[in-house]
N, C-alpha and C positions, 0 to 999 in steps of 0.2 A: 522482610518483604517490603519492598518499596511503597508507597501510599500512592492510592488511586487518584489521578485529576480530578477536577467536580463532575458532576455530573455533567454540568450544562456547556464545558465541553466536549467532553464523549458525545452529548447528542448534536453538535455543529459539526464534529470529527466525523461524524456516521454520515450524516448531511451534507458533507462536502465528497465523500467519496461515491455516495450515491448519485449526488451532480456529475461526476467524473465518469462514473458508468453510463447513464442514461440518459444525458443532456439537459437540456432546459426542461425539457418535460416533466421530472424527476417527481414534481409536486401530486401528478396525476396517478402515480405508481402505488402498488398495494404495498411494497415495502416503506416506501413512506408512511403510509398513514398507521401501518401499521407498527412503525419506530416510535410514532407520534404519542399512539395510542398507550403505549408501554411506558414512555415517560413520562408521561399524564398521571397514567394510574400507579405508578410509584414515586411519587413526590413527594418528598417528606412536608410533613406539616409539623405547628408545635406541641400538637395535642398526640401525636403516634410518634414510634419509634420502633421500627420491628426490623427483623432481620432479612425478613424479604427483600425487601428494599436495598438492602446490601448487597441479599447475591443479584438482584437485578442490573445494582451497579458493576458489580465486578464484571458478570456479563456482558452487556453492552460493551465494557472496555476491552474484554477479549475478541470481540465481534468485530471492532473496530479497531484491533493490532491485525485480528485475520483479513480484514479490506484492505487496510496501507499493505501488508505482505504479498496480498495475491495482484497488487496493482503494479508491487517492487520488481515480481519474479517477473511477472509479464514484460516490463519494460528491459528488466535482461534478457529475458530469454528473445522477444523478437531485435535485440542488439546483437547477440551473439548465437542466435540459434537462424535467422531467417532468410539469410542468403544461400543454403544450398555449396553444394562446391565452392573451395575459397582457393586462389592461387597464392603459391608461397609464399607472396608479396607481400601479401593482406594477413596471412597466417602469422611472417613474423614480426609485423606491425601488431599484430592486436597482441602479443608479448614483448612490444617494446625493443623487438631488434632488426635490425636491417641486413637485407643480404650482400654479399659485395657486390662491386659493381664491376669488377673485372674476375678473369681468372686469376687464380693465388690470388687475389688482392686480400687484404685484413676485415676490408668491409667499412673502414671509417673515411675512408678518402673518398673524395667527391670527382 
């Protein structure tokens, strides 16, 4: 199993995509404070060590792979989902080939 970032990235990572969602506002929002709240109260100290604290991390990290993926899909899907009818043109551009430009032609000639 690969090892977890620190903490106190996961909580700028969670923090930046929460900006991305809901603009400058972001700081006014219940899911902010209440990110806030949760990294607060599982802070390691030197005096405790407990496993809470763990799965809180591990959490968060998944929290914060499920925000980068639903922001990833979103930006493909309205790239290749939002136009509606596409003309073959544009169809076989977005696979990287081009149609010919004459009859019988091969397609590579201009």
């Amino acid at each position: 199993m690969a090892s977890l970032p620190s903490s106190l990235r996961v909580c700028r990572g969670i923090l930046k995509e929460l900006r991305t969602l809901q603009g400058p506002g972001y700081k006014q929002s219940l899911a902010y404070s209440y990110v806030m709240d949760q990294f607060r109260k599982n802070k390691v100290t030197g005096a405790r060590y407990c496993r809470a604290q763990q799965e809180a991390h591990h959490a968060s990290h998944t929290y914060l792979c499920l925000l980068e993926s639903t922001r990833n899909h979103m930006a493909l899907h309205n790239l290749y989902h939002g136009k509606g009818e596409r003309s073959p043109e544009e169809v076989a551009s977005l696979v990287g080939l081009r149609l010919p430009t004459q009859p019988g032609g091969k397609g590579w000639e201009k």
